[in-house]
TIRO-2110 file (N, C-alpha, C; in Angstrom, 1 decimal):
// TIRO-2110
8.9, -17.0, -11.5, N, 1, A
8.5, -15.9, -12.4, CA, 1, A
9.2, -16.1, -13.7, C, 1, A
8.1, -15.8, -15.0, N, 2, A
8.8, -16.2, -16.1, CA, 2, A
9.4, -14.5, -16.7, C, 2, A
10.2, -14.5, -17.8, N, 3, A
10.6, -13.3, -18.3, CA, 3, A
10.3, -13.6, -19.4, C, 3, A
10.2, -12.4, -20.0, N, 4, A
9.3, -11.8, -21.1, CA, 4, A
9.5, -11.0, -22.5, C, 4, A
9.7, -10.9, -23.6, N, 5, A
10.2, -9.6, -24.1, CA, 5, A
9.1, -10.0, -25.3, C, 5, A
8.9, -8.5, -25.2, N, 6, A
7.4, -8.2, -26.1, CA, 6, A
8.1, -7.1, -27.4, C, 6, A
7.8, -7.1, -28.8, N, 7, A
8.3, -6.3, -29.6, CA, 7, A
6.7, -6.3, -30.5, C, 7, A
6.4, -5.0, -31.1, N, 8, A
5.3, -4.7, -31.5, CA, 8, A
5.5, -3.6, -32.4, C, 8, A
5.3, -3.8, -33.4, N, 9, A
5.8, -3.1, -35.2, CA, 9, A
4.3, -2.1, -35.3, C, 9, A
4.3, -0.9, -35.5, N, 10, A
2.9, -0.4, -35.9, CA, 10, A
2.7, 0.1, -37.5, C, 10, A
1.6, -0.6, -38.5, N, 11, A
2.4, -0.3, -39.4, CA, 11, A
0.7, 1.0, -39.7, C, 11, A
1.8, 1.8, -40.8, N, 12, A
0.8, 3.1, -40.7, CA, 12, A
0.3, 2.7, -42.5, C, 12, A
-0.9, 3.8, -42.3, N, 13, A
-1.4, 3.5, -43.8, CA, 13, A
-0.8, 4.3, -44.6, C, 13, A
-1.2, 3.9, -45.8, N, 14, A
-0.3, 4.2, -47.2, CA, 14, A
-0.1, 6.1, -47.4, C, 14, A
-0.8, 6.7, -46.3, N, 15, A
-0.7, 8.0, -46.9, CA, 15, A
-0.6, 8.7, -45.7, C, 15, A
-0.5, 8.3, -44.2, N, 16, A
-0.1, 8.7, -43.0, CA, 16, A
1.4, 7.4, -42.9, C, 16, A
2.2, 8.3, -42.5, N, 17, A
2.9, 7.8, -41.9, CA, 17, A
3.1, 7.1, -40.5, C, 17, A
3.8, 6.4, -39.7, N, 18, A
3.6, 6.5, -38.2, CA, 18, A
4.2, 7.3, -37.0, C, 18, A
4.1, 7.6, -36.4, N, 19, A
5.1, 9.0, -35.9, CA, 19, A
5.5, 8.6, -34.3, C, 19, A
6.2, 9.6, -34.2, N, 20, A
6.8, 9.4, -32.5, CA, 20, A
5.9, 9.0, -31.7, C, 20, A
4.9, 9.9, -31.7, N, 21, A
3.5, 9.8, -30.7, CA, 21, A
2.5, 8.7, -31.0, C, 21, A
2.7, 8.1, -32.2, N, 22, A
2.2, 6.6, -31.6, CA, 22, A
2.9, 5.7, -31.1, C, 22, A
4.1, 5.7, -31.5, N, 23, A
4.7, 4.9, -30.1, CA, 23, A
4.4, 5.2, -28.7, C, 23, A
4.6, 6.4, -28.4, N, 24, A
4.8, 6.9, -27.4, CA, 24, A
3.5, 6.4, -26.3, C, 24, A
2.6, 6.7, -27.2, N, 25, A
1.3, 6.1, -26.6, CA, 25, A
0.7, 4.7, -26.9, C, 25, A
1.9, 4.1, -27.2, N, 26, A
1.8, 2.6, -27.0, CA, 26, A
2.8, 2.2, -26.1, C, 26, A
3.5, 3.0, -25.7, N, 27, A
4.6, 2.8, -23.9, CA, 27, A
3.7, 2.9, -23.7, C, 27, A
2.8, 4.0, -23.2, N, 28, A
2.1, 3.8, -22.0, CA, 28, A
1.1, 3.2, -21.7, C, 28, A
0.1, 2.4, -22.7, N, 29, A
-0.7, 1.3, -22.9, CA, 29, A
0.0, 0.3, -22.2, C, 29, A
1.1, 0.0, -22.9, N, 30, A
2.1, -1.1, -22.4, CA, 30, A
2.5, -0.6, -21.1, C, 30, A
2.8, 0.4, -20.9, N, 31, A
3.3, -0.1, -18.8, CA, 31, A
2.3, 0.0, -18.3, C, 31, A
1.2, 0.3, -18.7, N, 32, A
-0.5, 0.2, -18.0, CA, 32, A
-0.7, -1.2, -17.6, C, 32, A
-0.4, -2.0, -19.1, N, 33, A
-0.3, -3.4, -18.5, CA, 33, A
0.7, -4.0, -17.6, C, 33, A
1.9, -3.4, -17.3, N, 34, A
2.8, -4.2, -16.7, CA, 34, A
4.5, -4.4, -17.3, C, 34, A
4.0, -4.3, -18.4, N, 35, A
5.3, -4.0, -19.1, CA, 35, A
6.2, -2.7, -18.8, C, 35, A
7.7, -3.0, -19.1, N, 36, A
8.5, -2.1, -19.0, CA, 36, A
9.6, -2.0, -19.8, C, 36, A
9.9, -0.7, -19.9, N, 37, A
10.6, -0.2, -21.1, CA, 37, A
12.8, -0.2, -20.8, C, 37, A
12.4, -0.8, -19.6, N, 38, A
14.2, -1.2, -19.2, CA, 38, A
14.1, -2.6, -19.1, C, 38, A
15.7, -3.0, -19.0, N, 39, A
15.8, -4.3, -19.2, CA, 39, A
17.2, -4.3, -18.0, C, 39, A
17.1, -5.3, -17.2, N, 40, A
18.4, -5.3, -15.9, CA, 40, A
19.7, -6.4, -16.3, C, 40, A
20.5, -5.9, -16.6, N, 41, A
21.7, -6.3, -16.8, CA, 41, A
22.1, -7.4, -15.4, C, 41, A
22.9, -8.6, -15.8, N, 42, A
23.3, -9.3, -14.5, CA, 42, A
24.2, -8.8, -13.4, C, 42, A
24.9, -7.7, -13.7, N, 43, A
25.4, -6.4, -12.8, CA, 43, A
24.7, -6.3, -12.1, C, 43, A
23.2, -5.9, -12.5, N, 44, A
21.9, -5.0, -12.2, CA, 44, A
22.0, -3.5, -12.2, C, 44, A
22.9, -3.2, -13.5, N, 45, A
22.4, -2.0, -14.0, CA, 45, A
21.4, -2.3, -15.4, C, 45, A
20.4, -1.0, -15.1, N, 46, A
19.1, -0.9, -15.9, CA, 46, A
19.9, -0.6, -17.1, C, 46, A
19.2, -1.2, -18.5, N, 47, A
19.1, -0.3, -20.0, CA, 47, A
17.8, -0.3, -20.3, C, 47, A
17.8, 0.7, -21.5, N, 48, A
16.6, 1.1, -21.9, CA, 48, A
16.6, 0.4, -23.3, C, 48, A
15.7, -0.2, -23.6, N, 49, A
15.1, -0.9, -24.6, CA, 49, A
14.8, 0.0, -25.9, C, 49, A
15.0, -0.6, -26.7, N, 50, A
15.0, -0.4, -28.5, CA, 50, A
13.2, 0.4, -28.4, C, 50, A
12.9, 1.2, -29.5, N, 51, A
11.5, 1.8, -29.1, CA, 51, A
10.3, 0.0, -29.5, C, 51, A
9.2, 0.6, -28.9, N, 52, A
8.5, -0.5, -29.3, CA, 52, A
8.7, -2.1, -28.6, C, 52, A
9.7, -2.0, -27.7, N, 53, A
10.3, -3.0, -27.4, CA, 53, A
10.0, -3.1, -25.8, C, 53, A
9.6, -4.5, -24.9, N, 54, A
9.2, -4.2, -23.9, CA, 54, A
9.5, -5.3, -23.1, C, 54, A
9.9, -5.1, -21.8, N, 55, A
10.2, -6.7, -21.2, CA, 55, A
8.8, -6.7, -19.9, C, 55, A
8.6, -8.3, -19.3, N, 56, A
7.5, -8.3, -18.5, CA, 56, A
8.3, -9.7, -17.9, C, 56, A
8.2, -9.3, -16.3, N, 57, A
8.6, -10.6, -15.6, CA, 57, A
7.2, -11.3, -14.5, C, 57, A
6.4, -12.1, -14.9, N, 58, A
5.2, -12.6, -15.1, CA, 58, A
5.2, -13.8, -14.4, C, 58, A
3.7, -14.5, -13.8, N, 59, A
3.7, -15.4, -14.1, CA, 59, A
2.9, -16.4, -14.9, C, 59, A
2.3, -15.1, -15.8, N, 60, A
1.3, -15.7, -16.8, CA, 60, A
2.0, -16.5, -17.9, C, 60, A
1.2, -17.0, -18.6, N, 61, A
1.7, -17.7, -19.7, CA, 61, A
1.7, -17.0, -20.7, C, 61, A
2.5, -17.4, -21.4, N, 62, A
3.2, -16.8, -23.0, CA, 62, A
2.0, -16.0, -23.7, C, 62, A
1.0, -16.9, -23.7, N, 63, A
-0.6, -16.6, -24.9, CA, 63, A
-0.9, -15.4, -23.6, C, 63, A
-1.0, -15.4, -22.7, N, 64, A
-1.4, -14.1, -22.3, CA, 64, A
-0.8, -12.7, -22.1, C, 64, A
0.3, -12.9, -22.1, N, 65, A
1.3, -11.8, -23.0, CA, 65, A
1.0, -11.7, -23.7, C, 65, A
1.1, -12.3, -25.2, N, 66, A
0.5, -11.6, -26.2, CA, 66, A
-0.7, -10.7, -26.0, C, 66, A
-1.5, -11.9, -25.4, N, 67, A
-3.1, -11.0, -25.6, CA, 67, A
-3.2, -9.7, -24.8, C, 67, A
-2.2, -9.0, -24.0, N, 68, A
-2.0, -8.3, -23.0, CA, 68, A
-1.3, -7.2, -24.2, C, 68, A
-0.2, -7.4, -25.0, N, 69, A
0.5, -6.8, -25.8, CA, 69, A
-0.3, -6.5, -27.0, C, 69, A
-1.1, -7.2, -27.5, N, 70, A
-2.1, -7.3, -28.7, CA, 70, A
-3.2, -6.1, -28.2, C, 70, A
-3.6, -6.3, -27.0, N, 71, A
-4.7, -5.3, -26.1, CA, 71, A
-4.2, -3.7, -26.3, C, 71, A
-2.7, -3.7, -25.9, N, 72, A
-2.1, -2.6, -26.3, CA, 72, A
-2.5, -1.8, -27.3, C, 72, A
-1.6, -2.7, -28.1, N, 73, A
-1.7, -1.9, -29.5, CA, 73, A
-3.0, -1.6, -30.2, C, 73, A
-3.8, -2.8, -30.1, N, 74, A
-5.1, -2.4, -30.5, CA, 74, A
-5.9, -1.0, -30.0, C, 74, A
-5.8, -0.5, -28.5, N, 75, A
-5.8, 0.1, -28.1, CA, 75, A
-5.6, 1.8, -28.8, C, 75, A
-4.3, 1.4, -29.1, N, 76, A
-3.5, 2.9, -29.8, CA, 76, A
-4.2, 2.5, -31.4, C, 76, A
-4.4, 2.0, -31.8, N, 77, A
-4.7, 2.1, -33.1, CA, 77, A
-6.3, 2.2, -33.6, C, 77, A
-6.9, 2.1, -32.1, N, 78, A
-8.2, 2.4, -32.1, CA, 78, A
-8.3, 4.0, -32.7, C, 78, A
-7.5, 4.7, -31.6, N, 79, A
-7.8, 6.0, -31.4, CA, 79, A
-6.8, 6.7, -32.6, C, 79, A
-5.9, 6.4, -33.3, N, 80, A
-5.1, 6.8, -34.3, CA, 80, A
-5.4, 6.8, -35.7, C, 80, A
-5.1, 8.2, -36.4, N, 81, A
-5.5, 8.2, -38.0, CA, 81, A
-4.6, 7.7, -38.4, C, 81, A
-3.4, 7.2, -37.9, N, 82, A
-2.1, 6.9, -39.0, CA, 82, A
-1.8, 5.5, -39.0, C, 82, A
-2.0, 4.4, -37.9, N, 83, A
-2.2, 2.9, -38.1, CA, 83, A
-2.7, 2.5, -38.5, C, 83, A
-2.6, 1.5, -39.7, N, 84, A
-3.5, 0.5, -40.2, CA, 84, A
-3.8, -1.0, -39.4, C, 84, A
-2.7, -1.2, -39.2, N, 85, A
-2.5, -3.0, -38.3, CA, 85, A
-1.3, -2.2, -37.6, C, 85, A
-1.2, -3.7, -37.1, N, 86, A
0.6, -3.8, -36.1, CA, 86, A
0.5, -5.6, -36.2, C, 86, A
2.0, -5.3, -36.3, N, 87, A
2.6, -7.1, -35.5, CA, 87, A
2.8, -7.2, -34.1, C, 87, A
2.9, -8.3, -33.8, N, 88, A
3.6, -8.4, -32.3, CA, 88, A
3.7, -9.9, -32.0, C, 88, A
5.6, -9.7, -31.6, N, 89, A
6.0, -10.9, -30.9, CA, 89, A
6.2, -11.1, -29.5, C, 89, A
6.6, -12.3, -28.7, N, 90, A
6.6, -12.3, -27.5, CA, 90, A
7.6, -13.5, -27.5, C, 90, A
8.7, -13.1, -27.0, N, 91, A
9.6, -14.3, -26.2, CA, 91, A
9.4, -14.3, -25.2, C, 91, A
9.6, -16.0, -24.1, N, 92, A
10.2, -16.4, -23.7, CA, 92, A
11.1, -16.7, -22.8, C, 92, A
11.8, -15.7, -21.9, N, 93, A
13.6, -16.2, -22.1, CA, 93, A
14.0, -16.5, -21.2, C, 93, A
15.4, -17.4, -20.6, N, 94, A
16.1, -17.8, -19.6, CA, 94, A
17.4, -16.9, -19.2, C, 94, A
17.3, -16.3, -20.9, N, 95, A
18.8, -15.2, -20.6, CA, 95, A
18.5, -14.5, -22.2, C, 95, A
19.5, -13.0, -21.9, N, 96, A
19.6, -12.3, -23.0, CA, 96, A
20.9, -11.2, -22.8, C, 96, A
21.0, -11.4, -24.2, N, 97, A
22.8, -10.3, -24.0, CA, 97, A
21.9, -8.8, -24.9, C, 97, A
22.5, -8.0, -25.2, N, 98, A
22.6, -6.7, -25.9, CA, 98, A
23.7, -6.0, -26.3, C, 98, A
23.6, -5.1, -27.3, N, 99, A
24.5, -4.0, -27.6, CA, 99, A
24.2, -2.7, -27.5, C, 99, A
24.9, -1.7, -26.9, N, 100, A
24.5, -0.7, -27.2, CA, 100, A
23.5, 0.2, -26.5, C, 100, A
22.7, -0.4, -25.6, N, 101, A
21.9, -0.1, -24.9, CA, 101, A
22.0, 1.1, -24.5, C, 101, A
20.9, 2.1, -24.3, N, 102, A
21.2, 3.4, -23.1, CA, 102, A
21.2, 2.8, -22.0, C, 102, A
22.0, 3.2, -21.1, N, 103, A
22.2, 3.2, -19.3, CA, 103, A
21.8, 3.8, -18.7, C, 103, A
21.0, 3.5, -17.8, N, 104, A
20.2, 4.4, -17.4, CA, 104, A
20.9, 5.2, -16.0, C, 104, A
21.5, 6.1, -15.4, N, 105, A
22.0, 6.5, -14.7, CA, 105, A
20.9, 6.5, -13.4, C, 105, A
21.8, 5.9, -12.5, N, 106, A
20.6, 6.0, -11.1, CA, 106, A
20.7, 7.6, -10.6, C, 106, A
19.8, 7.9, -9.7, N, 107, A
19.9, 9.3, -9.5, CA, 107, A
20.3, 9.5, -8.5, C, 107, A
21.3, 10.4, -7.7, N, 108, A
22.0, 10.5, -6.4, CA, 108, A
20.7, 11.6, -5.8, C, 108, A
END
């Protein structure tokens, strides 16, 4: 299985801004696909990812991530007065460090 990390910029038009709630409903686009909004530390404790930010452990190829992450967004910006476009990248990866992350507390 390969790992994944998907990042996707939504940009709003000149006179709407973009707001919480389009993100918000481009999480859930994105974990519809498979994607997920934590990232597991080599400990294996979970953090939570930067907004917009998504990891996927796959065995598709790279170009289908995107088109999976592209699906997303297009999705939310179908239904939205405040998107114009969006970008979107897709690593890769064999490994990854962070800073700062939220922790996600397991629940007793």
């Amino acid at each position: 299985m390969s790992r994944f990390l998907a990042r996707i910029e939504l940009h709003g038009k000149p006179d709407r801004p973009i707001t919480e709630n389009d993100y918000h409903k481009l999480d859930i686009e994105m974990i519809c696909r498979g994607f997920e909004k934590t990232i597991g530390a080599s400990n294996g404790v979970q953090h939570s990812l930067p907004t917009a930010e998504y990891h996927k452990t796959s065995d598709e190829l790279i170009a289908e991530i995107l088109h999976e992450a592209k699906d997303a967004a297009y999705e939310v910006q179908a239904l939205s007065e405040t998107i114009r476009s969006y970008s979107v990248i897709v690593t890769h990866y064999v490994e990854a460090t962070g800073y700062n992350l939220k922790e996600i507390k397991k629940k007793v």
